[in-house]
C-alpha positions as CSV (number, residue, x, y, z in Angstrom):
1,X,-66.6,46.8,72.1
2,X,-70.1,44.9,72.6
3,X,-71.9,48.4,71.9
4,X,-70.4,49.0,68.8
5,X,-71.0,44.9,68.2
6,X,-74.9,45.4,68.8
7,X,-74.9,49.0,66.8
8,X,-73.5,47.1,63.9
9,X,-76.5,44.2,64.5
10,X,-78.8,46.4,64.7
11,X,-78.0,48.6,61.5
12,X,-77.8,45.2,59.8
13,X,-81.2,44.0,60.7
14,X,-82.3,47.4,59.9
15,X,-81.1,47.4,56.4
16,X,-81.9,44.0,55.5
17,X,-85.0,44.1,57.3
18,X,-87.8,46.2,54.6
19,X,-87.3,43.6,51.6
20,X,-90.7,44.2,51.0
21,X,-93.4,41.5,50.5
22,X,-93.1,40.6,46.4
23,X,-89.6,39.6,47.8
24,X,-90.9,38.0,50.1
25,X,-92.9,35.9,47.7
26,X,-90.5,35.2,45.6
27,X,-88.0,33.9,47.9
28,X,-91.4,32.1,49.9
29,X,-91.6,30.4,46.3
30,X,-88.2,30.0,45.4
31,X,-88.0,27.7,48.3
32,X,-91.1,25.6,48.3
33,X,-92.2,25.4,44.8
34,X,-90.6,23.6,41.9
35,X,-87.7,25.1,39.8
36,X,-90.2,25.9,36.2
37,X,-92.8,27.9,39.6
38,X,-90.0,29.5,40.7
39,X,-88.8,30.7,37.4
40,X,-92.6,31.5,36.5
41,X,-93.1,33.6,39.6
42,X,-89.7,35.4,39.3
43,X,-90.1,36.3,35.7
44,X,-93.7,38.0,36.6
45,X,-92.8,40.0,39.6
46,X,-89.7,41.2,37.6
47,X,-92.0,42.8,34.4
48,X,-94.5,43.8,37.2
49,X,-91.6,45.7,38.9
50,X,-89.6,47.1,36.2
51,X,-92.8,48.6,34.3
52,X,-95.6,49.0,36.5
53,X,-93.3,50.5,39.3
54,X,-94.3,54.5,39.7
């Protein structure tokens, strides 16, 4: 039972694990800037990733 416990870790830290550093950011911003930052940075990684991505 602890195996399939620690398999089920482990494939949780795997899949949550490559959120990728403009994520990173924006949550890094999310929680230390002010709301209107936040918004500001969110907005502009969002345009960058939906028409800049390949």
């Amino acid at each position: 039972m602890l195996t399939t416990w620690f398999q089920g870790l482990l494939f949780g830290i795997a899949y949550i694990a490559p959120i990728g550093l403009q994520n990173l950011f924006m949550i890094n911003t999310a929680l230390a800037q002010p709301r209107k930052r936040a918004l500001r940075v969110a907005l502009i990684v969002t345009f960058f990733l939906t028409f800049h991505s390949p």
